[in-house]
C-alpha positions, 0 to 999 in steps of 0.5 A: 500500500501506498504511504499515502493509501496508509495515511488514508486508511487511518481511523480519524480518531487514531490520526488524533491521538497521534497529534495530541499524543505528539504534542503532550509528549512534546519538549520544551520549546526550542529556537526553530532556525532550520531553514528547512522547517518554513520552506513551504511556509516561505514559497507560500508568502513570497506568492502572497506577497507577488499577488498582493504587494500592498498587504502587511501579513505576508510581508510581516510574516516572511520578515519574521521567519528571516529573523529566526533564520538568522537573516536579519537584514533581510527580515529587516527589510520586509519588516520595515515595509510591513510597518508601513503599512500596518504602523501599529501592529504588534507583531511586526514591532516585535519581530522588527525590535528583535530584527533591530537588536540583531543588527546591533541597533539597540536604541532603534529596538527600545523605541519600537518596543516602547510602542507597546501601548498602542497596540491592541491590548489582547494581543500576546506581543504586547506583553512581550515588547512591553517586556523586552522594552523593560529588559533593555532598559535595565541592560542599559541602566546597568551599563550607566552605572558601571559607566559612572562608577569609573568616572566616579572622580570626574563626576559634577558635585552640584546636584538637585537639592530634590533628588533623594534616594532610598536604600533598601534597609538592612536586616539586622535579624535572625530569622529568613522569613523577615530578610526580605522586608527591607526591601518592601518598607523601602519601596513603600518609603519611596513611593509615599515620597513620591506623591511630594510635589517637590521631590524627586525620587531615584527609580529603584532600578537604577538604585539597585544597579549601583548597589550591584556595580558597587558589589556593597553588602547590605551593612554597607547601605547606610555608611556614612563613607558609603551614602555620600558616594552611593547618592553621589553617583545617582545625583541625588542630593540626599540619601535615606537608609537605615536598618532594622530588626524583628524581635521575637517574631512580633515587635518591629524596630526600624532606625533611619538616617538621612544623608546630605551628600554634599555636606557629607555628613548624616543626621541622627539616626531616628529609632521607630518601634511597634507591633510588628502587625502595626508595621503600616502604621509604622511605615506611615510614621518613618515617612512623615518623620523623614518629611519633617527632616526634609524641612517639606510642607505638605499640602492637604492633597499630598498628605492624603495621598501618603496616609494610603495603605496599599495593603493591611495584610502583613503576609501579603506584604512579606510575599511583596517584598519577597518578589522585590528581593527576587526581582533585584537577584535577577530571578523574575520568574520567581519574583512574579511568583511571589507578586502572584501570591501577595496578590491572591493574598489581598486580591485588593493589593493592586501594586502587588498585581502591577508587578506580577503582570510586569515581572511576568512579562519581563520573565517571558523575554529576559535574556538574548534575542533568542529567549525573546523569540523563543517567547515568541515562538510560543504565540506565533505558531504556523497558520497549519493546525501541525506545523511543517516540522511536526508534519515531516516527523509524522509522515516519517513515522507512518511511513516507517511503521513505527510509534511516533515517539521513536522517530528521529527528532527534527534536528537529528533529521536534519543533521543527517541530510547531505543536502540539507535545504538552503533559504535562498536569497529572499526578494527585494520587498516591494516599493511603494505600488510595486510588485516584488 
C-alpha cells in the first residue's frame, strides 16, 4: 500500500491521538532556525506577497521567519515595509525590535518596543515588547552605572537639592522569613515620597544597579563613607537608609538616617518601634518623620495621598517584598511568583498585581534575542493546525511503521541530510505600488 493509501486508511480518531499524543509528549520549546522547517511556509508568502504587494501579513510574516533564520537584514527589510503599512501592529514591532537588536541597533529596538501601548491590548506581543522594552532598559541602566562608577572622580558635585534616594534597609535579624522586608518598607518609603510635589525620587532600578556595580553588602547601605558616594553617583542630593530588626517574631524596630551628600555628613539616626502587625502604621510614621527632616510642607492633597495603605495584610506584604528581593537577584520568574501570591493574598493589593503582570512579562523575554523569540515562538505558531516540522516527523513515522515517539527528532533529521535545504536569497520587498 501506498504511504499515502496508509495515511488514508487511518481511523480519524487514531490520526488524533497521534497529534495530541505528539504534542503532550512534546519538549520544551526550542529556537526553530532550520531553514528547512518554513520552506513551504516561505514559497507560500513570497506568492502572497507577488499577488498582493500592498498587504502587511505576508510581508510581516516572511520578515519574521528571516529573523529566526538568522537573516536579519533581510527580515529587516520586509519588516520595515510591513510597518508601513500596518504602523501599529504588534507583531511586526516585535519581530522588527528583535530584527533591530540583531543588527546591533539597540536604541532603534527600545523605541519600537516602547510602542507597546498602542497596540491592541489582547494581543500576546504586547506583553512581550512591553517586556523586552523593560529588559533593555535595565541592560542599559546597568551599563550607566558601571559607566559612572569609573568616572566616579570626574563626576559634577552640584546636584538637585530634590533628588533623594532610598536604600533598601538592612536586616539586622535572625530569622529568613523577615530578610526580605527591607526591601518592601523601602519601596513603600519611596513611593509615599513620591506623591511630594517637590521631590524627586531615584527609580529603584537604577538604585539597585549601583548597589550591584558597587558589589556593597547590605551593612554597607547606610555608611556614612558609603551614602555620600552611593547618592553621589545617582545625583541625588540626599540619601535615606537605615536598618532594622524583628524581635521575637512580633515587635518591629526600624532606625533611619538621612544623608546630605554634599555636606557629607548624616543626621541622627531616628529609632521607630511597634507591633510588628502595626508595621503600616509604622511605615506611615518613618515617612512623615523623614518629611519633617526634609524641612517639606505638605499640602492637604499630598498628605492624603501618603496616609494610603496599599495593603493591611502583613503576609501579603512579606510575599511583596519577597518578589522585590527576587526581582533585584535577577530571578523574575520567581519574583512574579511571589507578586502572584501577595496578590491572591489581598486580591485588593493592586501594586502587588502591577508587578506580577510586569515581572511576568519581563520573565517571558529576559535574556538574548533568542529567549525573546523563543517567547515568541510560543504565540506565533504556523497558520497549519501541525506545523511543517511536526508534519515531516509524522509522515516519517507512518511511513516507517513505527510509534511516533521513536522517530528521529527534527534536528537529528536534519543533521543527517547531505543536502540539507538552503533559504535562498529572499526578494527585494516591494516599493511603494510595486510588485516584488
Amino acid at each position: 500500500m501506498s504511504l499515502v493509501g496508509r495515511v488514508l486508511s487511518i481511523p480519524f480518531f487514531a490520526l488524533s491521538v497521534v497529534v495530541i499524543g505528539m504534542a503532550a509528549c512534546a519538549p520544551e520549546p526550542q529556537l526553530r532556525e532550520d531553514p528547512e522547517d518554513f520552506r513551504e511556509e516561505v514559497a507560500r508568502l513570497q506568492r502572497e506577497i507577488a499577488e498582493n504587494p500592498e498587504e502587511a501579513a505576508p510581508l510581516r510574516d516572511l520578515g519574521a521567519i528571516y529573523v529566526r533564520t538568522k537573516r536579519p537584514a533581510e527580515g529587516y527589510r520586509y519588516l520595515e515595509k510591513a510597518l508601513s503599512r500596518g504602523p501599529n501592529d504588534p507583531k511586526t514591532l516585535f519581530y522588527l525590535g528583535v530584527a533591530s537588536e540583531r543588527l546591533g541597533r539597540t536604541e532603534e529596538a527600545q523605541r519600537l518596543y516602547r510602542r507597546f501601548p498602542k497596540v491592541p491590548e489582547d494581543s500576546q506581543f504586547q506583553a512581550l515588547m512591553r517586556g523586552r522594552y523593560q529588559w533593555l532598559l535595565r541592560q542599559e541602566v546597568q551599563a550607566q552605572m558601571a559607566q559612572m562608577v569609573q568616572r566616579e572622580d570626574t563626576l559634577a558635585s552640584d546636584m538637585s537639592s530634590r533628588t533623594v534616594a532610598v536604600l533598601p534597609l538592612s536586616y539586622q535579624g535572625g530569622s529568613d522569613e523577615y530578610a526580605p522586608l527591607g526591601r518592601g518598607l523601602a519601596e513603600m518609603v519611596s513611593v509615599d515620597l513620591a506623591q511630594i510635589n517637590e521631590l524627586q525620587l531615584v527609580e529603584r532600578v537604577r538604585i539597585e544597579a549601583l548597589l550591584d556595580e558597587l558589589e556593597l553588602a547590605e551593612s554597607q547601605y547606610v555608611d556614612p563613607k558609603t551614602a555620600p558616594r552611593t547618592g553621589r553617583i545617582l545625583g541625588a542630593s540626599r540619601v535615606i537608609g537605615g536598618a532594622y530588626s524583628v524581635l521575637d517574631g512580633e515587635k518591629l524596630r526600624v532606625e533611619t538616617a538621612l544623608a546630605e551628600v554634599q555636606e557629607d555628613v548624616s543626621s541622627e539616626v531616628e529609632t521607630h518601634a511597634d507591633a510588628l502587625d502595626r508595621l503600616f502604621e509604622l511605615e506611615k510614621e518613618i515617612v512623615f518623620g523623614v518629611v519633617d527632616r526634609l524641612g517639606v510642607d505638605l499640602s492637604a492633597q499630598e498628605r492624603k495621598q501618603i496616609e494610603r495603605v496599599p495593603t493591611r495584610n502583613l503576609q501579603a506584604f512579606l510575599a511583596y517584598s519577597r518578589g522585590l528581593q527576587e526581582e533585584a537577584l535577577g530571578n523574575y520568574e520567581a519574583a512574579a511568583n511571589s507578586f502572584r501570591r501577595a496578590q491572591e493574598l489581598d486580591p485588593e493589593f493592586s501594586m502587588a498585581a502591577e508587578k506580577q503582570e510586569a515581572m511576568g512579562d519581563l520573565s517571558a523575554v529576559a535574556g538574548g534575542t533568542d529567549q525573546a523569540l523563543l517567547a515568541a515562538g510560543r504565540i506565533s505558531l504556523p497558520s497549519s493546525t501541525i506545523s511543517l516540522m511536526q508534519n515531516r516527523l509524522l509522515m516519517q513515522s507512518l511511513s516507517l511503521g513505527m510509534p511516533l515517539s521513536q522517530g528521529r527528532q527534527p534536528a537529528a533529521e536534519s543533521n543527517s541530510r547531505e543536502s540539507p535545504f538552503v533559504l535562498q536569497d529572499p526578494p527585494p520587498p516591494p516599493e511603494e505600488g510595486g510588485s516584488p
